[in-house]
C-alpha positions as a Markdown table, in Angstrom:
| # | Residue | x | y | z |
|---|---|---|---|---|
| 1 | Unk | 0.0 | 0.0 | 0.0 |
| 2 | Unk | 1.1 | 3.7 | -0.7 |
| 3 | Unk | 0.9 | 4.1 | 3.4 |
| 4 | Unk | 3.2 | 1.4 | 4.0 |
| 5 | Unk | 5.9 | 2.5 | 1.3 |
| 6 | Unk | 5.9 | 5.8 | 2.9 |
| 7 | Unk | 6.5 | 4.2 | 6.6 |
| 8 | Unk | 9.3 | 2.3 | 4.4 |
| 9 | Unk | 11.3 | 5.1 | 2.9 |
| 10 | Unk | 11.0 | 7.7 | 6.1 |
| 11 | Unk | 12.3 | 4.1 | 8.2 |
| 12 | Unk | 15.0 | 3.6 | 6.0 |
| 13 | Unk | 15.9 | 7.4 | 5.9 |
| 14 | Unk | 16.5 | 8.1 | 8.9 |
| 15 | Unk | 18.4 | 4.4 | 9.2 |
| 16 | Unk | 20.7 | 6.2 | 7.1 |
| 17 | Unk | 20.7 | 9.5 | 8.4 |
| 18 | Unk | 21.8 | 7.7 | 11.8 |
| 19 | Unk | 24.2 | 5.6 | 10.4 |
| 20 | Unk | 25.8 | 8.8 | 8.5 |
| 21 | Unk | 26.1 | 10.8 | 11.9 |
| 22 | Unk | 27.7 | 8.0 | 13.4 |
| 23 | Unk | 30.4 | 7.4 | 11.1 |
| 24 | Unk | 30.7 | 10.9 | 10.0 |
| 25 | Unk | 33.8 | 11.5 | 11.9 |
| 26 | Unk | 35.3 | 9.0 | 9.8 |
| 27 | Unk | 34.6 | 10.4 | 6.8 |
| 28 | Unk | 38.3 | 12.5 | 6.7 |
| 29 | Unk | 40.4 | 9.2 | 7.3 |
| 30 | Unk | 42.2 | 8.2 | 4.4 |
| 31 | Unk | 42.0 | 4.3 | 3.7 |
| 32 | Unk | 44.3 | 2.4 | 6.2 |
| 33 | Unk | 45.5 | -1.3 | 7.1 |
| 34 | Unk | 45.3 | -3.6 | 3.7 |
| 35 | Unk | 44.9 | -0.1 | 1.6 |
| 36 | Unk | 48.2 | 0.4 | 1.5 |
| 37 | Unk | 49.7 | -2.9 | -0.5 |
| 38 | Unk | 46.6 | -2.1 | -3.2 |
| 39 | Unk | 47.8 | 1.5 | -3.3 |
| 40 | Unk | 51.3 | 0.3 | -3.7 |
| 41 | Unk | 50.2 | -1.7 | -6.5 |
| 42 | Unk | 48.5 | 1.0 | -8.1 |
| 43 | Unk | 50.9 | 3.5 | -8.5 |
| 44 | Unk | 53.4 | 0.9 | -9.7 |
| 45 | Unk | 51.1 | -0.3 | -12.3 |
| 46 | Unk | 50.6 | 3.2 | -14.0 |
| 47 | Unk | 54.5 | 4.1 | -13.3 |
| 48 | Unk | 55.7 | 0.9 | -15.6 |
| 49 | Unk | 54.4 | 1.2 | -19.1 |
| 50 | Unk | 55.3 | -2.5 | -19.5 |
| 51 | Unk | 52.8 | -3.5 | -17.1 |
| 52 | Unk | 49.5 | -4.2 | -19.1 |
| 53 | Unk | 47.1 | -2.8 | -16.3 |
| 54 | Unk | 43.8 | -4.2 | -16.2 |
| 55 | Unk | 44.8 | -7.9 | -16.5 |
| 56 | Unk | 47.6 | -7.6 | -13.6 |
| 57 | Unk | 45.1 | -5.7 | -11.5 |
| 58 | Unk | 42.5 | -8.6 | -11.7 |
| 59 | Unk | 45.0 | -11.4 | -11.6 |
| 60 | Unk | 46.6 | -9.2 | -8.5 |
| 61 | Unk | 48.8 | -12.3 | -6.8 |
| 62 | Unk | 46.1 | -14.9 | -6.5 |
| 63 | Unk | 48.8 | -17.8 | -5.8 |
| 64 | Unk | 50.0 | -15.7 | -2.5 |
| 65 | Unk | 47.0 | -15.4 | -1.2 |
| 66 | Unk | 45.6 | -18.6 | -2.2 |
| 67 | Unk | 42.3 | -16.9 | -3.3 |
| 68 | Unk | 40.6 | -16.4 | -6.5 |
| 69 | Unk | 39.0 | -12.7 | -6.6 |
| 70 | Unk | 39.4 | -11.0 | -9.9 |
| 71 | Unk | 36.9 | -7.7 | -8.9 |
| 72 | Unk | 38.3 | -7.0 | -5.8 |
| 73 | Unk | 41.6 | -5.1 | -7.0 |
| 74 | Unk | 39.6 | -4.3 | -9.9 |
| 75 | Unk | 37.5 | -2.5 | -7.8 |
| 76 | Unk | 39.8 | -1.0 | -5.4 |
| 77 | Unk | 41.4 | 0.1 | -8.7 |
| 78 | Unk | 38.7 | 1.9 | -10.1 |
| 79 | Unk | 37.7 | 4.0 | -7.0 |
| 80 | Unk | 41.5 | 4.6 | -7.3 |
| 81 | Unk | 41.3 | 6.1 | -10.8 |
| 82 | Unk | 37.8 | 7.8 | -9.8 |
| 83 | Unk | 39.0 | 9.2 | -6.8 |
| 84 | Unk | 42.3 | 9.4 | -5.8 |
| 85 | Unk | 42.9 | 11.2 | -3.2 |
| 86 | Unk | 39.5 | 12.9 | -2.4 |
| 87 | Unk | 39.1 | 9.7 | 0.1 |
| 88 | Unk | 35.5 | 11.1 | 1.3 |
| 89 | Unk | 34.1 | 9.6 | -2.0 |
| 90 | Unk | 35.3 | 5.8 | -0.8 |
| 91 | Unk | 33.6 | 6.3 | 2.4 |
| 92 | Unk | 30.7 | 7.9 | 1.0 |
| 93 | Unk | 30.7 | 4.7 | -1.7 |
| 94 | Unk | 31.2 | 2.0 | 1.1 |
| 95 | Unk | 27.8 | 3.7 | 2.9 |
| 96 | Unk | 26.3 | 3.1 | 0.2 |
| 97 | Unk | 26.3 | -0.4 | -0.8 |
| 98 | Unk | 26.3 | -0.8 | 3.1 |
| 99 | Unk | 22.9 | 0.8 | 3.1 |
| 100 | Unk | 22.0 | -1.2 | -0.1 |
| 101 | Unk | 22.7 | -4.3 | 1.4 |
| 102 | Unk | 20.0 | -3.6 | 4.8 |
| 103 | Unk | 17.5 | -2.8 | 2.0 |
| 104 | Unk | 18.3 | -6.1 | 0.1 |
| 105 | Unk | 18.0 | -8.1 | 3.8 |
| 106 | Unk | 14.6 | -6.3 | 4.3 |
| 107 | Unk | 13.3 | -7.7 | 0.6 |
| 108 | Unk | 15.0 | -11.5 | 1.5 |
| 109 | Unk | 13.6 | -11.5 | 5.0 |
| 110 | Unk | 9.9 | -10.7 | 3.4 |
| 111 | Unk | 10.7 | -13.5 | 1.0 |
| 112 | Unk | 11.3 | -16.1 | 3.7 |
| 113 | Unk | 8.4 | -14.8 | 5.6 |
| 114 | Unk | 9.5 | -12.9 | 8.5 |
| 115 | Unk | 6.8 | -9.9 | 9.7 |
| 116 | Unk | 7.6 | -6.2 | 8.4 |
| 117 | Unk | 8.2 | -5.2 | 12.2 |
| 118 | Unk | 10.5 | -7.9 | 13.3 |
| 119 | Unk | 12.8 | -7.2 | 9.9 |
| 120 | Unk | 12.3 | -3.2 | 10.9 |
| 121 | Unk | 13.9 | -3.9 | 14.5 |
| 122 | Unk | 16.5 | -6.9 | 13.3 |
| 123 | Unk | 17.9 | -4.3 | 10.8 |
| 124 | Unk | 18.3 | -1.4 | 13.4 |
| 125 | Unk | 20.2 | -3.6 | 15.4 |
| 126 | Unk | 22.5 | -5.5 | 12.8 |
| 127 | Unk | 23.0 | -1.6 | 10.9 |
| 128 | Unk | 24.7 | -0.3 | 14.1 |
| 129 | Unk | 26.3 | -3.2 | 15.5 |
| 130 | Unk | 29.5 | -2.8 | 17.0 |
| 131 | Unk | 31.3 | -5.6 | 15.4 |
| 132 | Unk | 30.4 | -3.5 | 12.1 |
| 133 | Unk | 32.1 | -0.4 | 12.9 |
| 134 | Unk | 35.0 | -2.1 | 10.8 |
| 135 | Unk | 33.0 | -2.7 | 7.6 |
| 136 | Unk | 31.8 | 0.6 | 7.5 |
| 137 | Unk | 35.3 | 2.4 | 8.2 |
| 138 | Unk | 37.8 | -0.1 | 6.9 |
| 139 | Unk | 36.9 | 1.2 | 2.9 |
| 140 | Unk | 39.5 | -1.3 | 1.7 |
| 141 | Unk | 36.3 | -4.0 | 2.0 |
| 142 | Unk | 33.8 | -2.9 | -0.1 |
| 143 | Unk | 34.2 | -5.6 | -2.6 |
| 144 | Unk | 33.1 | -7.7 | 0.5 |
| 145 | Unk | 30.1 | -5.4 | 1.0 |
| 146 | Unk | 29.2 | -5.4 | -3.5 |
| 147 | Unk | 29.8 | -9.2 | -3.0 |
| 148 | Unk | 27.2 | -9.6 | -0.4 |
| 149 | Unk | 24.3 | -7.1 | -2.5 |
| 150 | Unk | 25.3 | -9.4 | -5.6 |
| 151 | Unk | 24.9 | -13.0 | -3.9 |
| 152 | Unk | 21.6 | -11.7 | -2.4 |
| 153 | Unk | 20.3 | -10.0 | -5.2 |
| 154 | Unk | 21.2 | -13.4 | -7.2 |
| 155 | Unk | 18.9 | -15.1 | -4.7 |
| 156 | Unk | 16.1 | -12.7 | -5.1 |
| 157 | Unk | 16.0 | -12.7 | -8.6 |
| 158 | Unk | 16.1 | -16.8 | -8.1 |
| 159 | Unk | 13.0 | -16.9 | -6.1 |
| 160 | Unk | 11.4 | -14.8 | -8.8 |
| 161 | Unk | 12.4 | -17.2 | -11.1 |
| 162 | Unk | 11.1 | -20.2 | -9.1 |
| 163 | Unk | 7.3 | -18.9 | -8.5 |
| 164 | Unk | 7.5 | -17.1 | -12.3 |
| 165 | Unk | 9.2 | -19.8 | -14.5 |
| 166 | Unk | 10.4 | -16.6 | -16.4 |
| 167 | Unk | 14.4 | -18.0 | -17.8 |
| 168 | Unk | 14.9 | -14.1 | -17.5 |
| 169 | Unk | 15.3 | -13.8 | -13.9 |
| 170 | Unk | 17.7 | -17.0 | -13.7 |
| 171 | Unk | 19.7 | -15.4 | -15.6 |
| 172 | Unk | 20.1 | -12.5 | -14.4 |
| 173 | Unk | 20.2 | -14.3 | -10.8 |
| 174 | Unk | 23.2 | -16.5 | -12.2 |
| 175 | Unk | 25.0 | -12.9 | -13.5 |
| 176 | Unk | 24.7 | -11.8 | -9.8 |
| 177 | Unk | 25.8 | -14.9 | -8.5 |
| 178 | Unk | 28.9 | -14.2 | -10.8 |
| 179 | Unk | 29.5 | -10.6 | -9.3 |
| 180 | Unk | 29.3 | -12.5 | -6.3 |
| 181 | Unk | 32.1 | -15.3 | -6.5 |
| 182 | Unk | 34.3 | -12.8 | -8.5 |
| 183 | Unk | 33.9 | -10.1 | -5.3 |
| 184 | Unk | 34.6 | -12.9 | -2.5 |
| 185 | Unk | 35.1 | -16.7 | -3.6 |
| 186 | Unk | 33.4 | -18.3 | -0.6 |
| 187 | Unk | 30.4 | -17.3 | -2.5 |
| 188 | Unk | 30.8 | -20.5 | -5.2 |
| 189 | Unk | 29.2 | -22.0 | -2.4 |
| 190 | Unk | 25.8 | -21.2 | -3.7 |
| 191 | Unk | 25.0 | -23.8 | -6.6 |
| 192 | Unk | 24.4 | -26.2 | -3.4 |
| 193 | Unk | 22.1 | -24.1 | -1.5 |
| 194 | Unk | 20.1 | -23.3 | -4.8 |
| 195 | Unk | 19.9 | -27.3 | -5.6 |
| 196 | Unk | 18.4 | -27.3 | -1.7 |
| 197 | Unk | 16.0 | -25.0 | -2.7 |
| 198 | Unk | 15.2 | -26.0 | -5.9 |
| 199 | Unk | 13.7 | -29.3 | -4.5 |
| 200 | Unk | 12.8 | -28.0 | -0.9 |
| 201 | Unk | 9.2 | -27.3 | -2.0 |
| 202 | Unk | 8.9 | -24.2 | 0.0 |
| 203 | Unk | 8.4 | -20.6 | -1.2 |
Protein backbone atom coordinates (compact mmCIF):
# COMPACT_ATOMS: atom_id res chain seq x y z
CA UNK A 1 0.00 0.00 0.00
CA UNK A 2 1.13 3.72 -0.66
CA UNK A 3 0.92 4.14 3.44
CA UNK A 4 3.24 1.40 3.97
CA UNK A 5 5.89 2.50 1.31
CA UNK A 6 5.91 5.80 2.85
CA UNK A 7 6.46 4.22 6.63
CA UNK A 8 9.29 2.30 4.40
CA UNK A 9 11.34 5.12 2.92
CA UNK A 10 10.96 7.73 6.14
CA UNK A 11 12.34 4.10 8.17
CA UNK A 12 15.00 3.59 5.98
CA UNK A 13 15.95 7.40 5.89
CA UNK A 14 16.53 8.11 8.86
CA UNK A 15 18.44 4.44 9.20
CA UNK A 16 20.65 6.23 7.06
CA UNK A 17 20.72 9.52 8.44
CA UNK A 18 21.76 7.72 11.77
CA UNK A 19 24.21 5.62 10.44
CA UNK A 20 25.81 8.81 8.55
CA UNK A 21 26.06 10.84 11.89
CA UNK A 22 27.71 8.05 13.43
CA UNK A 23 30.44 7.40 11.08
CA UNK A 24 30.66 10.93 9.95
CA UNK A 25 33.79 11.48 11.93
CA UNK A 26 35.32 9.05 9.80
CA UNK A 27 34.63 10.41 6.80
CA UNK A 28 38.34 12.52 6.73
CA UNK A 29 40.45 9.19 7.27
CA UNK A 30 42.23 8.16 4.35
CA UNK A 31 41.99 4.27 3.72
CA UNK A 32 44.28 2.38 6.17
CA UNK A 33 45.46 -1.32 7.14
CA UNK A 34 45.25 -3.64 3.68
CA UNK A 35 44.87 -0.14 1.60
CA UNK A 36 48.18 0.39 1.52
CA UNK A 37 49.73 -2.86 -0.45
CA UNK A 38 46.56 -2.15 -3.16
CA UNK A 39 47.82 1.46 -3.28
CA UNK A 40 51.31 0.34 -3.74
CA UNK A 41 50.24 -1.65 -6.48
CA UNK A 42 48.50 1.01 -8.14
CA UNK A 43 50.93 3.55 -8.47
CA UNK A 44 53.43 0.93 -9.68
CA UNK A 45 51.06 -0.25 -12.28
CA UNK A 46 50.60 3.19 -14.02
CA UNK A 47 54.46 4.10 -13.29
CA UNK A 48 55.70 0.85 -15.55
CA UNK A 49 54.44 1.21 -19.06
CA UNK A 50 55.34 -2.51 -19.49
CA UNK A 51 52.84 -3.49 -17.06
CA UNK A 52 49.50 -4.24 -19.09
CA UNK A 53 47.15 -2.76 -16.32
CA UNK A 54 43.82 -4.20 -16.24
CA UNK A 55 44.84 -7.94 -16.55
CA UNK A 56 47.62 -7.59 -13.64
CA UNK A 57 45.13 -5.67 -11.46
CA UNK A 58 42.55 -8.62 -11.75
CA UNK A 59 44.99 -11.37 -11.60
CA UNK A 60 46.64 -9.17 -8.55
CA UNK A 61 48.79 -12.28 -6.78
CA UNK A 62 46.12 -14.87 -6.54
CA UNK A 63 48.76 -17.76 -5.80
CA UNK A 64 50.03 -15.67 -2.45
CA UNK A 65 47.02 -15.41 -1.21
CA UNK A 66 45.59 -18.59 -2.17
CA UNK A 67 42.27 -16.87 -3.32
CA UNK A 68 40.60 -16.41 -6.49
CA UNK A 69 39.04 -12.69 -6.58
CA UNK A 70 39.38 -10.96 -9.90
CA UNK A 71 36.86 -7.73 -8.91
CA UNK A 72 38.30 -7.03 -5.80
CA UNK A 73 41.57 -5.07 -7.05
CA UNK A 74 39.57 -4.26 -9.86
CA UNK A 75 37.55 -2.53 -7.80
CA UNK A 76 39.84 -0.97 -5.39
CA UNK A 77 41.36 0.13 -8.69
CA UNK A 78 38.69 1.93 -10.05
CA UNK A 79 37.69 4.01 -7.03
CA UNK A 80 41.50 4.65 -7.33
CA UNK A 81 41.27 6.09 -10.80
CA UNK A 82 37.77 7.75 -9.83
CA UNK A 83 39.04 9.17 -6.80
CA UNK A 84 42.31 9.44 -5.78
CA UNK A 85 42.91 11.20 -3.18
CA UNK A 86 39.51 12.87 -2.40
CA UNK A 87 39.14 9.74 0.07
CA UNK A 88 35.49 11.12 1.30
CA UNK A 89 34.08 9.64 -2.01
CA UNK A 90 35.26 5.84 -0.81
CA UNK A 91 33.60 6.26 2.44
CA UNK A 92 30.74 7.95 1.04
CA UNK A 93 30.65 4.74 -1.70
CA UNK A 94 31.21 2.04 1.11
CA UNK A 95 27.78 3.68 2.86
CA UNK A 96 26.26 3.12 0.23
CA UNK A 97 26.31 -0.41 -0.83
CA UNK A 98 26.25 -0.81 3.05
CA UNK A 99 22.94 0.81 3.06
CA UNK A 100 22.03 -1.18 -0.06
CA UNK A 101 22.67 -4.29 1.43
CA UNK A 102 19.95 -3.59 4.80
CA UNK A 103 17.54 -2.85 1.96
CA UNK A 104 18.32 -6.07 0.12
CA UNK A 105 18.04 -8.07 3.78
CA UNK A 106 14.61 -6.25 4.30
CA UNK A 107 13.31 -7.71 0.63
CA UNK A 108 15.04 -11.50 1.53
CA UNK A 109 13.61 -11.51 4.97
CA UNK A 110 9.87 -10.67 3.43
CA UNK A 111 10.71 -13.54 1.04
CA UNK A 112 11.26 -16.06 3.73
CA UNK A 113 8.44 -14.83 5.60
CA UNK A 114 9.48 -12.89 8.52
CA UNK A 115 6.76 -9.88 9.70
CA UNK A 116 7.65 -6.23 8.36
CA UNK A 117 8.17 -5.23 12.16
CA UNK A 118 10.46 -7.89 13.28
CA UNK A 119 12.78 -7.23 9.90
CA UNK A 120 12.33 -3.20 10.85
CA UNK A 121 13.94 -3.91 14.46
CA UNK A 122 16.54 -6.87 13.29
CA UNK A 123 17.87 -4.25 10.83
CA UNK A 124 18.26 -1.43 13.45
CA UNK A 125 20.20 -3.59 15.40
CA UNK A 126 22.48 -5.45 12.78
CA UNK A 127 23.00 -1.58 10.94
CA UNK A 128 24.72 -0.33 14.14
CA UNK A 129 26.30 -3.19 15.52
CA UNK A 130 29.49 -2.78 16.98
CA UNK A 131 31.30 -5.62 15.37
CA UNK A 132 30.35 -3.50 12.13
CA UNK A 133 32.13 -0.36 12.87
CA UNK A 134 35.05 -2.13 10.77
CA UNK A 135 33.05 -2.71 7.64
CA UNK A 136 31.78 0.63 7.50
CA UNK A 137 35.33 2.43 8.23
CA UNK A 138 37.79 -0.13 6.95
CA UNK A 139 36.88 1.24 2.88
CA UNK A 140 39.55 -1.33 1.69
CA UNK A 141 36.25 -4.02 1.98
CA UNK A 142 33.79 -2.90 -0.11
CA UNK A 143 34.21 -5.65 -2.60
CA UNK A 144 33.10 -7.68 0.45
CA UNK A 145 30.15 -5.39 0.98
CA UNK A 146 29.16 -5.40 -3.50
CA UNK A 147 29.78 -9.22 -3.03
CA UNK A 148 27.22 -9.62 -0.38
CA UNK A 149 24.34 -7.11 -2.51
CA UNK A 150 25.35 -9.37 -5.62
CA UNK A 151 24.91 -13.02 -3.95
CA UNK A 152 21.60 -11.68 -2.40
CA UNK A 153 20.30 -10.03 -5.15
CA UNK A 154 21.19 -13.38 -7.18
CA UNK A 155 18.91 -15.10 -4.68
CA UNK A 156 16.14 -12.75 -5.09
CA UNK A 157 16.02 -12.69 -8.61
CA UNK A 158 16.08 -16.81 -8.15
CA UNK A 159 13.04 -16.93 -6.13
CA UNK A 160 11.36 -14.83 -8.81
CA UNK A 161 12.40 -17.19 -11.06
CA UNK A 162 11.13 -20.21 -9.09
CA UNK A 163 7.35 -18.87 -8.47
CA UNK A 164 7.50 -17.09 -12.30
CA UNK A 165 9.17 -19.85 -14.48
CA UNK A 166 10.40 -16.61 -16.43
CA UNK A 167 14.36 -17.98 -17.78
CA UNK A 168 14.92 -14.11 -17.52
CA UNK A 169 15.29 -13.78 -13.86
CA UNK A 170 17.65 -16.99 -13.71
CA UNK A 171 19.70 -15.39 -15.63
CA UNK A 172 20.06 -12.53 -14.39
CA UNK A 173 20.21 -14.27 -10.80
CA UNK A 174 23.19 -16.55 -12.16
CA UNK A 175 24.97 -12.90 -13.52
CA UNK A 176 24.69 -11.82 -9.79
CA UNK A 177 25.83 -14.93 -8.49
CA UNK A 178 28.87 -14.24 -10.82
CA UNK A 179 29.49 -10.64 -9.26
CA UNK A 180 29.31 -12.49 -6.26
CA UNK A 181 32.09 -15.25 -6.48
CA UNK A 182 34.30 -12.76 -8.54
CA UNK A 183 33.90 -10.09 -5.32
CA UNK A 184 34.58 -12.92 -2.54
CA UNK A 185 35.08 -16.73 -3.56
CA UNK A 186 33.44 -18.26 -0.63
CA UNK A 187 30.37 -17.33 -2.49
CA UNK A 188 30.78 -20.48 -5.21
CA UNK A 189 29.23 -21.97 -2.42
CA UNK A 190 25.83 -21.21 -3.71
CA UNK A 191 25.03 -23.76 -6.56
CA UNK A 192 24.43 -26.19 -3.42
CA UNK A 193 22.12 -24.09 -1.55
CA UNK A 194 20.14 -23.28 -4.85
CA UNK A 195 19.95 -27.31 -5.59
CA UNK A 196 18.37 -27.34 -1.72
CA UNK A 197 16.00 -24.96 -2.71
CA UNK A 198 15.15 -26.04 -5.94
CA UNK A 199 13.68 -29.27 -4.54
CA UNK A 200 12.81 -28.00 -0.95
CA UNK A 201 9.16 -27.34 -1.99
CA UNK A 202 8.94 -24.21 0.00
CA UNK A 203 8.44 -20.56 -1.20
Amino acid sequence: SMKGQRALIIYFTLLFILLAILIFPTFSNPPHVDYWEAFFTFHQVRADSDLSVWPYVVNHDPWRHGTFRPLAYTILYIEHLLFGGRFIFNHLSNLFFYGLTLILLYFLGLRLGARKLELAGFLSIFAVLYSHYDILTLTFHIFLIIGLCGFITGLLLYFHYRDRGNIIFLITSGIFFLLAMFCYESFIFWPPAIIILLYSGGK
